[in-house]
N, C-alpha and C positions, 0 to 999 in steps of 0.2 A: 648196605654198609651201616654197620652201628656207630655211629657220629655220636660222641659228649658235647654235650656243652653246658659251659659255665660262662653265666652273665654279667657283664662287668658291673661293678656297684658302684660305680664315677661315668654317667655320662658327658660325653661332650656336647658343647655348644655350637649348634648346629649354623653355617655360614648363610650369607645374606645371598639367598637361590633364584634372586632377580640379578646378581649381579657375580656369575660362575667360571672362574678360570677353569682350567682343567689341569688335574691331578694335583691340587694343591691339599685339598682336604682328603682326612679317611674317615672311616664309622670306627661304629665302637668296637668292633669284633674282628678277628680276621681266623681263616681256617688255616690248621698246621695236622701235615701227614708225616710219616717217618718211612723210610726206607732203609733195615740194615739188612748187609748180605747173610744169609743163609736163615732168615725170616721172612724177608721178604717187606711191603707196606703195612705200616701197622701203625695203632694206635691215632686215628684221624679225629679231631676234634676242634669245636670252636672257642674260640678265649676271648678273652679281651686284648685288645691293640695294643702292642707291645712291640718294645726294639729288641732286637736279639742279643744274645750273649756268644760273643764267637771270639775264637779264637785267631788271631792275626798270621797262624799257619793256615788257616782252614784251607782247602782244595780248590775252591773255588774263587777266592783272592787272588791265587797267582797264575791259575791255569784255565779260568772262565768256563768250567765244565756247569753249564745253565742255562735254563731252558724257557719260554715265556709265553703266556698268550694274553687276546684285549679281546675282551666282549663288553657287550651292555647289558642293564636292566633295567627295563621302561613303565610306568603307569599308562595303561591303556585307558581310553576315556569310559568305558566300562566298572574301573574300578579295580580290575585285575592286572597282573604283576606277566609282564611277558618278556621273553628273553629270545634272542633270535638264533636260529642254527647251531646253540651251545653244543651240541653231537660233534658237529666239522671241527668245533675248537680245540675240542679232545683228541678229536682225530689225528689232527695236524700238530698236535702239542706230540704225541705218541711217536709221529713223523722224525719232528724235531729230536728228540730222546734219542731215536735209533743211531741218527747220526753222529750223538754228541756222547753214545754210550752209555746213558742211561736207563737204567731200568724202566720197561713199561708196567702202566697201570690197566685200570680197566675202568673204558671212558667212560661207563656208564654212570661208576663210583664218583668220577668226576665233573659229570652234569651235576651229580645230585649232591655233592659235595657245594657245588654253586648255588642251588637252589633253597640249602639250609640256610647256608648264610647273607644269601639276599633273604631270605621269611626272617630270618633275626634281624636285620637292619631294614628292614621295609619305610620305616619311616625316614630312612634318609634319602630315599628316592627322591629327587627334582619331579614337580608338574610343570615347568614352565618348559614353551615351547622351544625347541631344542638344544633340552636338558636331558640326562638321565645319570645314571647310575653305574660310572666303570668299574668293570670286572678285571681285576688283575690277575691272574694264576700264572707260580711260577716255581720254579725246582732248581735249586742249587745243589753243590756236593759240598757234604760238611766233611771229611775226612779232613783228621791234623794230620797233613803230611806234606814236607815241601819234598815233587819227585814228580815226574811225567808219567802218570799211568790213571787208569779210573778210578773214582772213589770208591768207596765200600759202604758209604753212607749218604742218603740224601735227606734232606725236607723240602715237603710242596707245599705250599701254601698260599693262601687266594687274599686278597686285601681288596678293600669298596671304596670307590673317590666318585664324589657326587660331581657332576663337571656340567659346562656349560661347551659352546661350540670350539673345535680344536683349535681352528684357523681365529684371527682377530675377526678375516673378514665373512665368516660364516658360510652362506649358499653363496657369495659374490665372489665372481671370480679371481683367481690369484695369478701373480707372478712367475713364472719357474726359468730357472738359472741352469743351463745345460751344462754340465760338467763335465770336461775333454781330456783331463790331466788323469785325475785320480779315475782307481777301481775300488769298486762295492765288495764285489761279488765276481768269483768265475765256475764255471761248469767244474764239477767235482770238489765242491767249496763247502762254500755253506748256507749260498745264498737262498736255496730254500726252506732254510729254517728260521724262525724266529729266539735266536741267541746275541748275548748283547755284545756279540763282536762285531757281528755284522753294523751295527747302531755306531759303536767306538769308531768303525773305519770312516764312514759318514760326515763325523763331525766338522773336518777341518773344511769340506765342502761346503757344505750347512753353510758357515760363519762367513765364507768367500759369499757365496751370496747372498747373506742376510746384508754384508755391507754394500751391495752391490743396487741394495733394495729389492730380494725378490725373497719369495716366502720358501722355497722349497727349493731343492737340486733334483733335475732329471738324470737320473745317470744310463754312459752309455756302455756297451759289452768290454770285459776286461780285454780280449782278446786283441781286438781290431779299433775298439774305440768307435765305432759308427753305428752300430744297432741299437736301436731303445731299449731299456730294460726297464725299469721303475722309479718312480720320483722315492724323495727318501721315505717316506711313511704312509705310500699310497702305490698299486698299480696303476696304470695309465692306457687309457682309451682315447684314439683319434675319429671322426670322421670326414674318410674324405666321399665326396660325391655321394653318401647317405651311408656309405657303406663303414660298419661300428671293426675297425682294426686294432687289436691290443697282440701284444709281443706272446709270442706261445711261452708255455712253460718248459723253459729247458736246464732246470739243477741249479740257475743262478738266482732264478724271481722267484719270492717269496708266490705262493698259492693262497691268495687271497680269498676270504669266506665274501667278501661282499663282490668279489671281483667273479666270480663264480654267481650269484647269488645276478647278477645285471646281466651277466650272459645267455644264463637261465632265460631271466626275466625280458630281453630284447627281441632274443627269436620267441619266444611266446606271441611277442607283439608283433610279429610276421618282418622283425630287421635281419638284415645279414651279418652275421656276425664271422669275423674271420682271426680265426687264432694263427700270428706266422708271424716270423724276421720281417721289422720295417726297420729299415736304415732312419737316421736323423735327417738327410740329406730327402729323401722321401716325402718326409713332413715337410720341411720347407720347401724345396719344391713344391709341393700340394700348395700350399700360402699361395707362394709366390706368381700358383695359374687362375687362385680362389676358388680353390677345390677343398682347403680345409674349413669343411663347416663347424665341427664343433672339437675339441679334448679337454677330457674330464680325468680325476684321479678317481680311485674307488677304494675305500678302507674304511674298520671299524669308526676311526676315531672321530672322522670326519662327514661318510658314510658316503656321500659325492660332494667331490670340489671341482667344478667349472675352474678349469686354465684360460684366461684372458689375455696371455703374454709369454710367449719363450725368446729366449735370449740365448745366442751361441755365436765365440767369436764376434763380441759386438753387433753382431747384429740379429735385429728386432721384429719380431713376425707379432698381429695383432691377431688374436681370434673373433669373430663372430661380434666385431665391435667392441671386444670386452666382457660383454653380455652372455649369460648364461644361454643356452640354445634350447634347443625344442626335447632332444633326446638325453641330454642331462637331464633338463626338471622331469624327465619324466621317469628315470630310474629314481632318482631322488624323492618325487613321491609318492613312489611307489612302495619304495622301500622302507620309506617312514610313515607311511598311512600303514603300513604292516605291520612294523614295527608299536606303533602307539594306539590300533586297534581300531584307527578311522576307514579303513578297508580290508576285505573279505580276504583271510591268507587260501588263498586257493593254492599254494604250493607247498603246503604246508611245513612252514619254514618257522613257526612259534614251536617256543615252547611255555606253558603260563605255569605260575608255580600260584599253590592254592594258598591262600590268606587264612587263618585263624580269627 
């Protein structure tokens, strides 16, 4: 793919990288693709960071036809620029389109559409330790038309936010607030796409139990209300009696690259890993005989968060003291010695983009 670019002549001032929210900041550049019907994608290039000019009809205002993915990009201690399984992001981004009506691309256009634009902003990569560089890729429909049907027009386009860890509390275990009222997601929905309806419906959960004091919401099946499904911005992994249980994939949970990416990585390490329906009532129970040794969330943003504390219906189940467990830290550094180039990718799950 022949990619323009044009380089902004105003940089910015680059944030204090010992001290990194996330997704407060962007770099200088961001990439913009076009989509018109009976052309097809065309015209793909990088600019400088700019706010859009749109129209207050546009298609995607009122009818949320868009699409999104999160990756990273890391400094390995080598010196080189490594991105982790960017192929599945596209893949699942493609996923996502189909359902939402969107015209596919070709991922390959869009690895490498990622990797342009990380070698242009390379120096806003973070070295500090776990820091990197979020990859944002996303597709709206620009069509002016207020009317329920598909657009005729799209833009994709990728934006960089230099971030520090998602959670406040980092690798330290967090909170999670069981959610029994509201639904996320149901089978023949949307819930395994990454679109920002899915996020909107989430919210009013979120805020129940931020005041509630807990960092995330677990949510359970639209259906029945009793099966696990996914914390908001993370899949979710239990172990009872050693054995690694997460909720199979069935149309409502999002298909996680790092969720994939530990299941890989556990049965490699001779764990039993079992993809099925576990009711909420399961988990606790398991607590409640101290058969729940460890649960972990697994996502880009965070890459594993150790769960310390669930809470449903008032009441309170402690994990593993609080404390991170054995088969947490050891996705965790597994994936980030991967990831930052302190260990050997034998599953070959890099991809490095070469430096100038």
């Amino acid at each position: 793919m022949d990619i323009k670019i044009t380089l902004t002549k105003n940089k910015k001032e680059k944030p204090d990288y010992n001290n990194l929210p996330f997704g407060v900041y962007y770099t200088d550049h961001m990439f913009e693709w076009d989509y018109t019907e009976g052309i097809g994608w065309h015209d793909p290039r990088i600019v400088p960071f700019h706010n859009l000019d749109m129209s207050p009809c546009c298609t995607f205002l009122h009818y949320g036809q868009g699409t999104f993915e999160g990756l990273k990009a890391y400094w390995g201690k080598d010196g080189e620029i490594r991105l982790f399984r960017p192929e599945k992001n596209m893949e699942r981004l493609n996923n996502s389109n189909d359902r939402l009506v969107i015209p596919r691309f070709n991922a390959e256009d869009g690895v490498d559409a990622i990797k342009k634009l990380v070698e242009v902003d390379k120096d806003w990569i973070p070295k500090g330790k776990g820091t990197s560089l979020y990859i944002r890729p996303f597709i709206i429909a620009t069509d002016i038309h207020i009317g329920v049907h598909p657009s005729r027009t799209y833009k994709f386009m990728i934006v960089l936010s230099p971030v520090g860890s998602y959670y406040k509390e980092g690798i330290n275990p967090v909170k999670i607030y069981v959610e029994d009222e509201y639904c996320r997601a149901v089978r023949g929905g949307m819930g395994f796409t990454k679109t920002a309806g899915n996020y909107a419906a989430s919210l009013i959960a979120q805020e129940t139990a931020e005041k509630r004091g807990y960092t995330q919401v677990l949510w359970l099946d639209g259906i029945e209300k009793k099966y696990v499904e996914e914390v908001g911005t993370m899949n979710i992994m239990f172990v009872i009696n050693g054995e690694v249980i997460t909720p199979a994939l069935n149309g409502s949970i999002l298909p996680g690259i790092t969720r994939m990416s530990a299941i890989e990585l556990l049965k490699a390490n001779g764990y039993k890993v079992t993809e099925r329906k576990i009711s909420i009532k399961e988990v606790f129970d398991a607590a409640d005989k101290g058969q729940l040794d460890e649960v972990f969330g697994t996502g880009t943003a965070a890459v594993i968060s150790p769960v310390g504390e669930l809470m449903m219906e008032g009441k309170t189940v402690i994990i593993n003291d609080g404390k991170i467990g054995p088969i947490s830290h050891l996705v965790y550094d597994t994936i980030t010695g991967i990831q930052s180039g302190k260990l050997e990718d034998k599953y070959n799950w890099v991809t490095k983009i070469e430096t100038k």
